[in-house]
PDB file of N, CA, C and O in Angstrom:
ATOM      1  N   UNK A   1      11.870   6.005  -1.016  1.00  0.00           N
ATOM      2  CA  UNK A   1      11.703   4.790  -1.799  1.00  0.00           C
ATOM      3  C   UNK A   1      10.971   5.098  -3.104  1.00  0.00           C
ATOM      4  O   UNK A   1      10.060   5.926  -3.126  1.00  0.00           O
ATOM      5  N   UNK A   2      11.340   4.479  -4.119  1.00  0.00           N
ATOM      6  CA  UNK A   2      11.043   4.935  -5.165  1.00  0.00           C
ATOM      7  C   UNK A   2      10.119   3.588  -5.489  1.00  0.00           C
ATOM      8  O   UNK A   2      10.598   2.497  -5.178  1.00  0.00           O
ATOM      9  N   UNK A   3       8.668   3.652  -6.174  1.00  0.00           N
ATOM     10  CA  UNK A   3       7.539   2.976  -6.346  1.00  0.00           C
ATOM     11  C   UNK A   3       7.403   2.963  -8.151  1.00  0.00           C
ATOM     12  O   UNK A   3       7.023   3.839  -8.928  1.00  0.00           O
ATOM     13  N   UNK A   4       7.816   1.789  -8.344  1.00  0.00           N
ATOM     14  CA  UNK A   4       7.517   1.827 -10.220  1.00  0.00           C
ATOM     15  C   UNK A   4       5.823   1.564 -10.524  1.00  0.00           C
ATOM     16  O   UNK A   4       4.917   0.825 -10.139  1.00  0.00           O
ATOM     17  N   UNK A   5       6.025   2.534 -11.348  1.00  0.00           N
ATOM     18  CA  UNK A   5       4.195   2.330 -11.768  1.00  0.00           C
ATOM     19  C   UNK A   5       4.467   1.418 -13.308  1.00  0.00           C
ATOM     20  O   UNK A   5       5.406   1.285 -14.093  1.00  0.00           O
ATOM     21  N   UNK A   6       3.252   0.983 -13.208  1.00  0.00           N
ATOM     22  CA  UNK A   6       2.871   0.030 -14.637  1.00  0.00           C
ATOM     23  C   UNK A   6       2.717   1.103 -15.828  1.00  0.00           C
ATOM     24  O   UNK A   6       2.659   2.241 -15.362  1.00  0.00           O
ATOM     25  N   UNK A   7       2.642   1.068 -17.126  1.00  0.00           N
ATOM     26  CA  UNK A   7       2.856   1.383 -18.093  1.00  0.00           C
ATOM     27  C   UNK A   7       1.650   2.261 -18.253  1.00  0.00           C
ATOM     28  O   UNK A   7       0.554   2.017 -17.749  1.00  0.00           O
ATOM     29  N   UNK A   8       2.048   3.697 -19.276  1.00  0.00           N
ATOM     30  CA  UNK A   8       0.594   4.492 -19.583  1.00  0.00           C
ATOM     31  C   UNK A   8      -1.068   3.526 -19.758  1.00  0.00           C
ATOM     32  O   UNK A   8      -1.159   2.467 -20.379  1.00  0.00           O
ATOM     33  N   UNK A   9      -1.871   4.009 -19.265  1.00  0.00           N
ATOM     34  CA  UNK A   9      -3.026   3.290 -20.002  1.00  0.00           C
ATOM     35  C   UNK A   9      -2.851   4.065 -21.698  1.00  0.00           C
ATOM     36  O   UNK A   9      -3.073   3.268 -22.610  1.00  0.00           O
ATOM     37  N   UNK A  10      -2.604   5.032 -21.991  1.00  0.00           N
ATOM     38  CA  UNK A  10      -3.013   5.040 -23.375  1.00  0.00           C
ATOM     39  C   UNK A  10      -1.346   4.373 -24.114  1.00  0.00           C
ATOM     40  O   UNK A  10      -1.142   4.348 -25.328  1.00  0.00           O
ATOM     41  N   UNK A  11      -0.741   4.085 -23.489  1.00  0.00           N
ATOM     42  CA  UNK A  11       0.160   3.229 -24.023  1.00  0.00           C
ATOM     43  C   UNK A  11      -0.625   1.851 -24.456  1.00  0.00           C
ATOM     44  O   UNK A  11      -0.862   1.635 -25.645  1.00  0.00           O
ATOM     45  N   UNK A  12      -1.089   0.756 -23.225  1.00  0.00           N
ATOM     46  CA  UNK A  12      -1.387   0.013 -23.227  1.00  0.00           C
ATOM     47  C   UNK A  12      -2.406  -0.164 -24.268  1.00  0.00           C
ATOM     48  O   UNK A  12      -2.414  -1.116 -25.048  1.00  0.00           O
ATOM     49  N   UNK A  13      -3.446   0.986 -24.248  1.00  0.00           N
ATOM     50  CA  UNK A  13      -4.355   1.180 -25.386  1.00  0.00           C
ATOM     51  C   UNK A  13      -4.071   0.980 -26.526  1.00  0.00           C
ATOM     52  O   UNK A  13      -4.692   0.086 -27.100  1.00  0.00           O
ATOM     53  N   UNK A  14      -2.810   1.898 -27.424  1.00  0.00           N
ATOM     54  CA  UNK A  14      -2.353   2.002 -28.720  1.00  0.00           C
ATOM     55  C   UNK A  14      -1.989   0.593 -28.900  1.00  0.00           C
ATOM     56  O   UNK A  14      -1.993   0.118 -30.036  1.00  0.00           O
ATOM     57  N   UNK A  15      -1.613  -0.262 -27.674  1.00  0.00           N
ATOM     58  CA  UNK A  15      -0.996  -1.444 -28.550  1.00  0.00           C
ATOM     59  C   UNK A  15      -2.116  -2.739 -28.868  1.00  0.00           C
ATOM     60  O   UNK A  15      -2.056  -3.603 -29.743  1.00  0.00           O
ATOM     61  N   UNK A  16      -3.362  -2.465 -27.585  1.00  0.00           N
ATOM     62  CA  UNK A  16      -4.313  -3.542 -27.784  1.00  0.00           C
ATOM     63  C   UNK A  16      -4.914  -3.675 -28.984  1.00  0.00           C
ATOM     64  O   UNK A  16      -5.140  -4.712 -29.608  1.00  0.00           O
ATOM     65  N   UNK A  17      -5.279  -1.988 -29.409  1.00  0.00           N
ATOM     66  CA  UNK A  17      -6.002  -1.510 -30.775  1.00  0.00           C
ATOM     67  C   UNK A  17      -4.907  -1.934 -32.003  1.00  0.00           C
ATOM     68  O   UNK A  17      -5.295  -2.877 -32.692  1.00  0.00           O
ATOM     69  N   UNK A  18      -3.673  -1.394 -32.339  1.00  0.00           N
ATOM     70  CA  UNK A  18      -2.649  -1.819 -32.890  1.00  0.00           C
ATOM     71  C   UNK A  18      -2.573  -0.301 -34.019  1.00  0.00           C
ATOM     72  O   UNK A  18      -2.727  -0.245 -35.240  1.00  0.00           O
ATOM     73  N   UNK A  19      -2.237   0.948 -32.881  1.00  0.00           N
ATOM     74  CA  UNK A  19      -2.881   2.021 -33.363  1.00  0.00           C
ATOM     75  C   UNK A  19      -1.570   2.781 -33.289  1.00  0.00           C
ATOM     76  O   UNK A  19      -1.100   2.377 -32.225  1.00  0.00           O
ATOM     77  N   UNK A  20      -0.617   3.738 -33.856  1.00  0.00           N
ATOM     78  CA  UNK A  20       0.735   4.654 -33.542  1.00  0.00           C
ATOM     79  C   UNK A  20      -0.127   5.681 -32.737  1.00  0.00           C
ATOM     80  O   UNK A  20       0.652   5.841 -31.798  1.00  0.00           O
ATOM     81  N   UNK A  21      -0.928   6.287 -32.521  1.00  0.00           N
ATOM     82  CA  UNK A  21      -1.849   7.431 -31.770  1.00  0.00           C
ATOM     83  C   UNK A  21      -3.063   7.582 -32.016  1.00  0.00           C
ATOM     84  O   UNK A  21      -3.691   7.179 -32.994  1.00  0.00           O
ATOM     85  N   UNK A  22      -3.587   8.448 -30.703  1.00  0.00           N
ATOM     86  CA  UNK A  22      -4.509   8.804 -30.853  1.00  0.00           C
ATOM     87  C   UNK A  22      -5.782   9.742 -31.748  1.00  0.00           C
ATOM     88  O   UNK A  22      -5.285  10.783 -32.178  1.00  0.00           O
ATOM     89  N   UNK A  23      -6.819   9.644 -31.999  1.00  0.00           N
ATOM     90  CA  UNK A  23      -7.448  10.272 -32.549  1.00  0.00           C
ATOM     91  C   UNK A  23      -7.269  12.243 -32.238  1.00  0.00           C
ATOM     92  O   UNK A  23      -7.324  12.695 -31.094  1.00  0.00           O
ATOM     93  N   UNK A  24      -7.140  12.814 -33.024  1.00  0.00           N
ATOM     94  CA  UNK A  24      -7.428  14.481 -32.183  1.00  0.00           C
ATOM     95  C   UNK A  24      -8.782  14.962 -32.402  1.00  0.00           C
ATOM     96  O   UNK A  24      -9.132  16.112 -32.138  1.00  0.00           O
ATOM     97  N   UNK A  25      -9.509  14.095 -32.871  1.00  0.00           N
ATOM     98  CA  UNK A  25     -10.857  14.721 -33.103  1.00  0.00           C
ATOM     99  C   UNK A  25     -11.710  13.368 -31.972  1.00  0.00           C
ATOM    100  O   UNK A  25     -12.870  13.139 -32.315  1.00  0.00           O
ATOM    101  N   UNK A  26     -11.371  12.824 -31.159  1.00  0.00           N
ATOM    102  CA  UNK A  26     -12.226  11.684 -30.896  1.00  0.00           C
ATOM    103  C   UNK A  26     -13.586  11.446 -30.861  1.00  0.00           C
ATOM    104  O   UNK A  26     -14.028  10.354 -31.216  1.00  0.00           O
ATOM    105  N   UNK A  27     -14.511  12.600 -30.362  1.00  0.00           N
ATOM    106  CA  UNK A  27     -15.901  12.159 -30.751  1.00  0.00           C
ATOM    107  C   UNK A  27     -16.203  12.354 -32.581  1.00  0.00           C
ATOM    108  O   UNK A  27     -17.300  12.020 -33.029  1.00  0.00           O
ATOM    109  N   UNK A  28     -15.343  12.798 -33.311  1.00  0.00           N
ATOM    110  CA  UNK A  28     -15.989  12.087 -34.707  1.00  0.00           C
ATOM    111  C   UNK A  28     -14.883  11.301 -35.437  1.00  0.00           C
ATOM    112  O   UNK A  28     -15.264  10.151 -35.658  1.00  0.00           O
ATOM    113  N   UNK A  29     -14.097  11.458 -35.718  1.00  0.00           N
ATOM    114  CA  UNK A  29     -13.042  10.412 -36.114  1.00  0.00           C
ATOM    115  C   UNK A  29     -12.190   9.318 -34.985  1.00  0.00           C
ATOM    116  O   UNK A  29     -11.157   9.542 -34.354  1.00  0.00           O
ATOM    117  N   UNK A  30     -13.159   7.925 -35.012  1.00  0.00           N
ATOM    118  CA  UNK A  30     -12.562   6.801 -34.331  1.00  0.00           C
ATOM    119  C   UNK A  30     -11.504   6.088 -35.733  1.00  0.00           C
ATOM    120  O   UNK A  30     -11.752   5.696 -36.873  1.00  0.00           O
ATOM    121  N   UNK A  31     -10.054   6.217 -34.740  1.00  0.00           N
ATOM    122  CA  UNK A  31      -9.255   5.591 -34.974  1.00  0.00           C
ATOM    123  C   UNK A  31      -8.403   3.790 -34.961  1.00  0.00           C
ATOM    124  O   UNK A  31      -7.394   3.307 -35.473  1.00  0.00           O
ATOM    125  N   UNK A  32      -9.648   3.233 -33.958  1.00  0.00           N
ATOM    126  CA  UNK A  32      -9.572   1.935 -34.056  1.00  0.00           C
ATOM    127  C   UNK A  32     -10.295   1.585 -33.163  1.00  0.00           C
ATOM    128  O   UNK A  32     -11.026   2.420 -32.629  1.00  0.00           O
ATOM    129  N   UNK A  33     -10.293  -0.258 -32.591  1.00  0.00           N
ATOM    130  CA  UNK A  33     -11.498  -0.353 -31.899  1.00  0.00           C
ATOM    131  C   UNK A  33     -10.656  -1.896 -31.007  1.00  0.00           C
ATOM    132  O   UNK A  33      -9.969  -2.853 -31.364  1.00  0.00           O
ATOM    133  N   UNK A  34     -11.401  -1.216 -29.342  1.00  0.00           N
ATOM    134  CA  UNK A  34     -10.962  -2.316 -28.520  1.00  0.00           C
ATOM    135  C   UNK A  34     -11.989  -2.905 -28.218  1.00  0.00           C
ATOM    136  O   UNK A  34     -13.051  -2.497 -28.689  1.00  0.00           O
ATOM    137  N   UNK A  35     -11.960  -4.385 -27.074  1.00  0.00           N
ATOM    138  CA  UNK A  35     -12.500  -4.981 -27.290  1.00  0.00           C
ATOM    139  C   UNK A  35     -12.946  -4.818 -25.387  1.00  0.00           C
ATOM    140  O   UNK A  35     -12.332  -4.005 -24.697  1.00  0.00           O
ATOM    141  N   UNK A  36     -14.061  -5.712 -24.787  1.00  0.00           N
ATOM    142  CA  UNK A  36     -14.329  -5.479 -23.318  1.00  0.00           C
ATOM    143  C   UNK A  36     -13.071  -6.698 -22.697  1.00  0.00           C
ATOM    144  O   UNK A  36     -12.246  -6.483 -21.809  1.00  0.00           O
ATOM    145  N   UNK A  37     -13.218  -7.676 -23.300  1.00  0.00           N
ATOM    146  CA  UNK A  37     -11.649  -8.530 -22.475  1.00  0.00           C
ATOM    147  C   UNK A  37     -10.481  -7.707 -22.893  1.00  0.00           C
ATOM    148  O   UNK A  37      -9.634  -8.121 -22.102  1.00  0.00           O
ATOM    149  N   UNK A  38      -9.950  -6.905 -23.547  1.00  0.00           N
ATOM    150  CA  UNK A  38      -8.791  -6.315 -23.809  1.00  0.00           C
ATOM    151  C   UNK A  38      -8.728  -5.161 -22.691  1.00  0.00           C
ATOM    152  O   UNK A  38      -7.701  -4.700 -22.192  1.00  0.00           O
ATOM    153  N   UNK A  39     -10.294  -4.732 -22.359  1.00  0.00           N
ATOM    154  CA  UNK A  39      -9.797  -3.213 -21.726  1.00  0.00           C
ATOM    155  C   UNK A  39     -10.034  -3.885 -20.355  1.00  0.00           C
ATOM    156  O   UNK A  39      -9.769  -2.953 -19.596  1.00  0.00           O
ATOM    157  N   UNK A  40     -10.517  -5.387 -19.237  1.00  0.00           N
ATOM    158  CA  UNK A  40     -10.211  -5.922 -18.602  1.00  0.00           C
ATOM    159  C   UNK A  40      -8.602  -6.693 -18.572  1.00  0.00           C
ATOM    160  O   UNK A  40      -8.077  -7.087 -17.531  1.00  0.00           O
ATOM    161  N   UNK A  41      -8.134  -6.773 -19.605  1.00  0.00           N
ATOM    162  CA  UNK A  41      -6.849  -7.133 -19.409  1.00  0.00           C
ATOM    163  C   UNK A  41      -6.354  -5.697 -18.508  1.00  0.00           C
ATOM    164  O   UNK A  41      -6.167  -5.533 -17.302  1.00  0.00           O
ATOM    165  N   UNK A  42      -6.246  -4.816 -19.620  1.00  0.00           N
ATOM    166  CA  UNK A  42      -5.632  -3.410 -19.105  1.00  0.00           C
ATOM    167  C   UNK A  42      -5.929  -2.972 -18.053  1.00  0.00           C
ATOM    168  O   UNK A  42      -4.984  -2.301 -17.636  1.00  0.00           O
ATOM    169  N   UNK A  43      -7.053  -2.984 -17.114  1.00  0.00           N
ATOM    170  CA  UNK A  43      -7.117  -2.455 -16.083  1.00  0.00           C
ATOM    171  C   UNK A  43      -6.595  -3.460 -14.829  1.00  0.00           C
ATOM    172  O   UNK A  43      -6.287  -3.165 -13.674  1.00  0.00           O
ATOM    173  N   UNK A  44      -6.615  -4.548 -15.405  1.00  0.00           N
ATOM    174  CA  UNK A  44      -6.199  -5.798 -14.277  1.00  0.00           C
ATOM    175  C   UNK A  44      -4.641  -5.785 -14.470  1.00  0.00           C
ATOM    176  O   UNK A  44      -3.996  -6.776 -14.127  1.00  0.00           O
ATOM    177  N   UNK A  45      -4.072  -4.776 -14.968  1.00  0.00           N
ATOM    178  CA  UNK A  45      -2.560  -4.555 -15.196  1.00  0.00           C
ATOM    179  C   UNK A  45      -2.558  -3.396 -14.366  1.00  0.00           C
ATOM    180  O   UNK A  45      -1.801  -3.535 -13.405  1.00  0.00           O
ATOM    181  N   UNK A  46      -3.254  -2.103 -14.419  1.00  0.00           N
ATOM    182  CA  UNK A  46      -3.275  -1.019 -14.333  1.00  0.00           C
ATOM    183  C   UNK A  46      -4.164  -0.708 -12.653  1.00  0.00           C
ATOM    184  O   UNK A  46      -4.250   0.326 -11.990  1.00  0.00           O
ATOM    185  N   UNK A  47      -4.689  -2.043 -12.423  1.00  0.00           N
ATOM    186  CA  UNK A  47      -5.112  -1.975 -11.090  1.00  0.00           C
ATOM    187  C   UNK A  47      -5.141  -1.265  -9.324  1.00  0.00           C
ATOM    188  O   UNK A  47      -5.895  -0.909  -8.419  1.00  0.00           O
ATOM    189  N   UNK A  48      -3.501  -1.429  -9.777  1.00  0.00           N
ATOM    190  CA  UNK A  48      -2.793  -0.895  -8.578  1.00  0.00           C
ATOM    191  C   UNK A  48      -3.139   0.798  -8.761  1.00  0.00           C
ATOM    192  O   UNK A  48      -3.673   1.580  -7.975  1.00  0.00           O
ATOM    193  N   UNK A  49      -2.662   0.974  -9.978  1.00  0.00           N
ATOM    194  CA  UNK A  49      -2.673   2.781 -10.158  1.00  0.00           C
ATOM    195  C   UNK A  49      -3.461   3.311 -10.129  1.00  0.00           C
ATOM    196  O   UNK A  49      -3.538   4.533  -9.994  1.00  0.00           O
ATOM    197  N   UNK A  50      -4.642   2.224 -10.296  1.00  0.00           N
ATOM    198  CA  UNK A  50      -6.201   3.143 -10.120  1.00  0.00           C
ATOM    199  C   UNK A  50      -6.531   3.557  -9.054  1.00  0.00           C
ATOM    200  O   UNK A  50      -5.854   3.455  -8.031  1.00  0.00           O
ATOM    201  N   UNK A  51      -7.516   4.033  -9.136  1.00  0.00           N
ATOM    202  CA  UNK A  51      -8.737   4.726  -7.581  1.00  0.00           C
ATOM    203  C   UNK A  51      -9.456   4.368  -8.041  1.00  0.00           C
ATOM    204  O   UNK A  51     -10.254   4.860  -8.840  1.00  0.00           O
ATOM    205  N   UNK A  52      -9.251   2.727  -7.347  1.00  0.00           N
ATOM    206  CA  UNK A  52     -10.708   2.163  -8.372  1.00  0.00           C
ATOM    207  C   UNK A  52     -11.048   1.213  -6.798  1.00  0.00           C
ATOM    208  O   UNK A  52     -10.095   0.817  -6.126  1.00  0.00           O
ATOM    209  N   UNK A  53     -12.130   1.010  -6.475  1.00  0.00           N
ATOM    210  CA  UNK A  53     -12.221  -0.468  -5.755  1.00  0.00           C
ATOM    211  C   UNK A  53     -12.457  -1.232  -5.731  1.00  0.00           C
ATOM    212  O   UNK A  53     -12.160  -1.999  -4.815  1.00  0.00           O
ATOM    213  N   UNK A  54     -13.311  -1.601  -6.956  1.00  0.00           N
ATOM    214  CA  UNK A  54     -13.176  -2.800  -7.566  1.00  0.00           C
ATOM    215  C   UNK A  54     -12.987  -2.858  -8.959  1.00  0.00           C
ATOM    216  O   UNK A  54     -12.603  -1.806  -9.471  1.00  0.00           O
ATOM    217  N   UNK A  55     -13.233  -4.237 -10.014  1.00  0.00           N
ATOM    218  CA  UNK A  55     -12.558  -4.366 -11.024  1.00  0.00           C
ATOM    219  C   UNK A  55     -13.598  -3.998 -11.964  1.00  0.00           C
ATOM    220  O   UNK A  55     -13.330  -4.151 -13.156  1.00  0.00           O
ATOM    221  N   UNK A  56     -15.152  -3.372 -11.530  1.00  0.00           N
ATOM    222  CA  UNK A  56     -15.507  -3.087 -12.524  1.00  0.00           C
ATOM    223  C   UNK A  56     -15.682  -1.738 -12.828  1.00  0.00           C
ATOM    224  O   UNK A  56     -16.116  -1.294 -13.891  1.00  0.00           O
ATOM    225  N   UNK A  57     -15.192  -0.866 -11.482  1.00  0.00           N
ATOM    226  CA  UNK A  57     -14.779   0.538 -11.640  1.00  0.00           C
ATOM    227  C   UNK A  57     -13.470   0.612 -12.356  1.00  0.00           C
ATOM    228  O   UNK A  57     -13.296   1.548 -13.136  1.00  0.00           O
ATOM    229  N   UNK A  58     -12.632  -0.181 -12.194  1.00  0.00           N
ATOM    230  CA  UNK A  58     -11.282   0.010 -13.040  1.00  0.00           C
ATOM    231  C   UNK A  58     -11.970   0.112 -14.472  1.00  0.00           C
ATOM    232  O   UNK A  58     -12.094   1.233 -14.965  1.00  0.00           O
ATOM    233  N   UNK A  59     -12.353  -0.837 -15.056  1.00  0.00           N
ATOM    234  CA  UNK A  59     -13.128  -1.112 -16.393  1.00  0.00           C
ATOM    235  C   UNK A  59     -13.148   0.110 -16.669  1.00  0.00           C
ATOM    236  O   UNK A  59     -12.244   0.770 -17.183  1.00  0.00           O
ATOM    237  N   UNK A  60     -14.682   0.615 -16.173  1.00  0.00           N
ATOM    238  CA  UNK A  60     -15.151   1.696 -16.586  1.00  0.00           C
ATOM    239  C   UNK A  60     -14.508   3.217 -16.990  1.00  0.00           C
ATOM    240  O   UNK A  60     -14.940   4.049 -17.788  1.00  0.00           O
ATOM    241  N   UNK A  61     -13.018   3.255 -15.915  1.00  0.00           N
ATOM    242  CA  UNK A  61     -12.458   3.988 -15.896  1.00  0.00           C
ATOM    243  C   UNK A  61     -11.028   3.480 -17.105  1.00  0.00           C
ATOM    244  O   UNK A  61     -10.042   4.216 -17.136  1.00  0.00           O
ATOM    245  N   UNK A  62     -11.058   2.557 -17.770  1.00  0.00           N
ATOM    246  CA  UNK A  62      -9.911   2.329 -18.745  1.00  0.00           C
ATOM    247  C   UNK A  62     -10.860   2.575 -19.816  1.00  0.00           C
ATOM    248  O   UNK A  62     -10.393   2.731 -20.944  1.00  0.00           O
ATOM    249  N   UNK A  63     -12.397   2.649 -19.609  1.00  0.00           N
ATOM    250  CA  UNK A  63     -12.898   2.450 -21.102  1.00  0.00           C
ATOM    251  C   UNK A  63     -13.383   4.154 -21.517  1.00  0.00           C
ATOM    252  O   UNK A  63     -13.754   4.636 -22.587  1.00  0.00           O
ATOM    253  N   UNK A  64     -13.210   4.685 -20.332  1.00  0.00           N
ATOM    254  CA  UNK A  64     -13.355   6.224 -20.731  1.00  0.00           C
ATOM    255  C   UNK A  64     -11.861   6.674 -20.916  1.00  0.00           C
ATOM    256  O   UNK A  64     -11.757   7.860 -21.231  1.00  0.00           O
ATOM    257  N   UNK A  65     -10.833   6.070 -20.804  1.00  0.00           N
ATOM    258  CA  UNK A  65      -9.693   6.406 -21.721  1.00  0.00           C
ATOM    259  C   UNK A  65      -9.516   6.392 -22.734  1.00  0.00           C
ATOM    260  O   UNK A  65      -9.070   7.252 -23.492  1.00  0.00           O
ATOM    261  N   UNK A  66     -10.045   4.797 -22.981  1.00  0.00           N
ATOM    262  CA  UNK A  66      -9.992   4.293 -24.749  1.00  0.00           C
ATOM    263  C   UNK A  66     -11.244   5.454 -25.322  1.00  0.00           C
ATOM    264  O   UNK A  66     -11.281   5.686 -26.530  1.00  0.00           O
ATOM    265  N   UNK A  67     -12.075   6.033 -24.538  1.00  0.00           N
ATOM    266  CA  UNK A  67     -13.090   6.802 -25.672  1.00  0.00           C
ATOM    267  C   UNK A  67     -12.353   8.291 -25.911  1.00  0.00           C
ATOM    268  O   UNK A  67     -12.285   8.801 -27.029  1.00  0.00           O
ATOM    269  N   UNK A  68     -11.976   8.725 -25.066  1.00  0.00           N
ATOM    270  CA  UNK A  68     -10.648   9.581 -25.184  1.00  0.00           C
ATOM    271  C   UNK A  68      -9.601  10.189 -25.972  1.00  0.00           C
ATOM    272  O   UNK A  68      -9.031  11.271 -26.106  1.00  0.00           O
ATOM    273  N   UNK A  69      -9.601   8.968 -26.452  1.00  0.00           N
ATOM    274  CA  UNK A  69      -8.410   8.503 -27.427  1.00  0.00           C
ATOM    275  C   UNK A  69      -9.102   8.200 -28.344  1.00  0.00           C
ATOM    276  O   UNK A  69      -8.376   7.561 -29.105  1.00  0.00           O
ATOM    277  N   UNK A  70     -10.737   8.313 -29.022  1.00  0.00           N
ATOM    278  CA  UNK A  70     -10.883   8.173 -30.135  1.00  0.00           C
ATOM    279  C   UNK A  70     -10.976   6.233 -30.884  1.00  0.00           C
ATOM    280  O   UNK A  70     -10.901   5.919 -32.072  1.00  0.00           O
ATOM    281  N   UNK A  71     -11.161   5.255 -29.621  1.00  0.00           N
ATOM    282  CA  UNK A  71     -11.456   4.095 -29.563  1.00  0.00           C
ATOM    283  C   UNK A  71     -12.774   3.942 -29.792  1.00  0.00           C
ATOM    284  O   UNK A  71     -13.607   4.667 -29.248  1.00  0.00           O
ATOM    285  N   UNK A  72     -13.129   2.838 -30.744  1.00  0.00           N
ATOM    286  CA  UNK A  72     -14.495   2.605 -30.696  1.00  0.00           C
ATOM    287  C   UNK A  72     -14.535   1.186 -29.230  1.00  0.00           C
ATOM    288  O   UNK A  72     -13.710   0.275 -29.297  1.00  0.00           O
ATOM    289  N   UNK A  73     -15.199   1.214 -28.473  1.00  0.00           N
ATOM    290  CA  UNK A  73     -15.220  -0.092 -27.465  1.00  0.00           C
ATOM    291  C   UNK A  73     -16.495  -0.987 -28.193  1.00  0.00           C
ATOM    292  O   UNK A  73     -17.667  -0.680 -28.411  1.00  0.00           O
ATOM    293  N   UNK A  74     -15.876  -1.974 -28.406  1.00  0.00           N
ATOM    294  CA  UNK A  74     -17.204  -3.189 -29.140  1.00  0.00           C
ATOM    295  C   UNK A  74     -17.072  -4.754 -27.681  1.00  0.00           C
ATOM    296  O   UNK A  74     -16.231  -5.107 -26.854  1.00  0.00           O
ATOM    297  N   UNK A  75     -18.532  -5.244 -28.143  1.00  0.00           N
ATOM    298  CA  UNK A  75     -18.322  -6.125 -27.184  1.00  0.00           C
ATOM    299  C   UNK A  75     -17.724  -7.224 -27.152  1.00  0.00           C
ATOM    300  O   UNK A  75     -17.671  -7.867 -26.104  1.00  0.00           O
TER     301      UNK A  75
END
């Protein structure tokens, strides 16, 4: 049986920010900036795919993507 997964998180990322890619330098050149309800949207999408057990480990774990990627996270 074949199991569809939900969409990249750094997909989901590039589009919340409104970004074509990621930073390659991310700890000094931030390339745009998400928000804490945007990266709760994303993980409450991305829920299932996590190893998360609850929703504020998902968080934490979508917002060390977005830093990753050279996201500034604002509140």
């Amino acid at each position: 049986p074949c199991r569809l997964r939900r969409p990249a998180a750094r997909n989901l990322h590039r589009k919340a920010a409104g970004i074509d890619k990621g930073s390659p330098k991310p700890n000094r050149d931030k390339v745009g900036k998400v928000s804490k309800a945007q990266l709760v949207q994303i993980a409450t999408v991305k829920m299932k795919d996590l190893n998360a057990y609850d929703m504020d480990m998902a968080v934490r774990m979508i917002e060390g993507t977005a830093r990753s990627m050279g996201l500034e996270v604002v509140a």
